[in-house]
C-alpha positions, 0 to 999 in steps of 0.5 A: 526496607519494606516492600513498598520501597521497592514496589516489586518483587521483581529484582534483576541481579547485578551482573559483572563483566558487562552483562547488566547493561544500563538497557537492561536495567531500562527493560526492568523498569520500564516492565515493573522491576528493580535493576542494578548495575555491577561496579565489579572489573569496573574501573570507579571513573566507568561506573560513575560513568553507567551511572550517569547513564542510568541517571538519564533514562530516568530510572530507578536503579541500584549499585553492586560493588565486591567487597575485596578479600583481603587474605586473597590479595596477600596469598602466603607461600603455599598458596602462592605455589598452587598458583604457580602451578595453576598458571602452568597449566593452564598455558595449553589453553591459551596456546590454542588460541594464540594468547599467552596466560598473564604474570600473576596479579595478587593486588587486585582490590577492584579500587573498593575504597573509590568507588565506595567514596564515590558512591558516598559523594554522589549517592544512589538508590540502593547499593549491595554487596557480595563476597563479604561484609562492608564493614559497619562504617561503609554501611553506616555512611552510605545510609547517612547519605540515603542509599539502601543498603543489601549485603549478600549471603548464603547462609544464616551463619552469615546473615547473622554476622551482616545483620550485625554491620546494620545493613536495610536488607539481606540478598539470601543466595542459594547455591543453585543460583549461577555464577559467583557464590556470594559465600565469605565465610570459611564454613558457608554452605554453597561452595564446590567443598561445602553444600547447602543444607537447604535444597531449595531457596525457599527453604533457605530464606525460611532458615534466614527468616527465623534467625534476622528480622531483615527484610530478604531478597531471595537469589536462585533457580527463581526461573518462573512466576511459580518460583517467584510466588514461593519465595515470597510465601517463604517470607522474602520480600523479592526475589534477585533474578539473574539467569532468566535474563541471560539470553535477553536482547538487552543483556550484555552477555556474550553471544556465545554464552547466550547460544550456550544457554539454549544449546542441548549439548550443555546438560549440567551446571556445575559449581567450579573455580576454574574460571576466576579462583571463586566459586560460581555456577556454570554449564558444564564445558571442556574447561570445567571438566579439565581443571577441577582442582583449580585452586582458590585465588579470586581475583587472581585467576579471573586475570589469568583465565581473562586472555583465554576467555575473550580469545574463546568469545572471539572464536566462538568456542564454549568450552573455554568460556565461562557459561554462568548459568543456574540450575534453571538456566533451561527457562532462560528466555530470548526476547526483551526483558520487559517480556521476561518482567511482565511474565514473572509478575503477571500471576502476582 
């Protein structure tokens, strides 16, 4: 994937539960950007749905789908256990509220095969992934058809194995970007356990660079034109920006987050799997603090929190809502995302 077939350095991050909107994918383009669209809590018929949408704006997009984590879906007892007890506690939370915490749900694999057939009968532009690897026969079908095709990673141990299913390019995550790590093996740098052996996102895509001949999208703390034209001079062909967008009016991100972003009160990001069993980047507020233990469990925590987080939204509550944000989440910006666009690439 050379740089001219994206034709920017300028890509907006895929945002999962309704913050990547077909607008804000329109304000990208129309500014000078690449936007995708996230296929993650979607059902198949609703992305298809988005994507017809974006189809008749006119412009050119891309697809984010998660990869499921198998072990994940068939916890053994033990883990199992830690769930339980998680559930419990977090039954004071939705007690506040009015809301009760849901049964746990363990076979929640976001309808992946779906929406990869239908991603294949009906191809788009360009398809990444996160949270783990597609497997080489996804990769290989979804070129066949003429998508491009970007898997996520954190580390060079992981872009080593992706580099290996064939994939055009690599996104390189850095810890410092907000919400989920895109982490998928045991031992990668950037989750609550492990850090990040590179202290900036130009330093890792510089470690990336040297292990795969992959064309590299950079992700994270890439706030500004000057953090944009330092990833580039790492060797990344663009970067994938998320937080900077937050706040924008065509974001579909809750009002309360939005708020949050700009609210002095908030002073820290912190990584937890509080919200969802994932880890992932956000303010810190009174829900992180309260369960730093949380246990792994993606996507079943993510159901069990959901009822206590759109009741948090309803209230106007910040504390009980997951702020994601990355470390320079202060230089997120209100307007429209075209602004936002227009002044990253103004200094290119």
């Amino acid at each position: 994937m050379p740089e001219s077939l994206f034709g920017t350095p300028f890509v907006a991050a895929p945002m999962a539960g309704g913050t990547s909107t077909p607008s804000l994918v329109q304000a990208v383009h129309e500014a000078g950007g690449l936007g995708f669209l996230a296929a993650g809590y979607k059902t198949p018929e609703a992305m298809t749905a988005e994507i017809s949408v974006a189809r008749a704006l006119g412009i050119r997009f891309g697809m984010n789908v998660f990869v499921p984590d198998r072990d994940a879906l068939s916890p053994g007892p033990e883990a199992r256990s830690r769930l339980a007890a998680y559930r419990a506690e977090l039954e004071p939370e939705a007690a506040r509220y009015g809301v009760s915490v849901p049964p746990l749900r363990l076979d929640d694999d976001d309808a992946w095969q779906q929406k990869i057939d239908a991603l294949v009968n009906d191809p788009v532009e360009v398809v990444s992934f996160a949270f783990g690897l597609p497997g080489p026969a996804v990769v290989k079908s979804l070129r066949k058809a003429g998508t491009v095709v970007i898997t996520s990673v954190t580390s060079v141990q992981e872009a080593l194995a992706a580099a290996e299913e064939g994939p055009d390019a690599l996104v390189v995550q850095h810890d410092s970007a907000g919400a989920h790590s895109t982490a998928f093996l045991a031992d990668s740098p950037g989750t609550a356990a492990s850090p990040t052996t590179a202290s900036t996102t130009a330093e890792l895509v510089t470690q990336v660079r040297s292990a795969v001949g992959l064309p590299l999208i950079a992700a994270g703390a890439v706030v500004d034109g000057t953090a944009l034209r330092g990833v580039l001079a790492a060797g990344a062909v663009a970067a994938q920006i998320g937080t900077a967008l937050l706040r924008t009016e065509e974001s579909g991100a809750r009002q309360t987050h939005k708020d949050a972003l700009g609210d002095p009160a908030f002073t820290s990001t912190a990584i937890t799997r509080a919200f969802t069993g994932r880890a992932a980047r956000s303010l810190v507020n009174d829900f992180v603090r309260n369960h730093q233990d949380a246990p792994e469990g993606y996507p079943a925590i993510h159901h069990l929190t959901a009822p206590i987080r759109a009741a948090a939204s309803a209230a106007g509550d910040p504390h009980r809502l997951n702020l994601w944000a990355g470390t320079g989440w202060r230089q997120a910006r209100t307007g429209s995302a075209r602004d936002v666009v227009r002044e990253f690439l103004s200094g290119l």
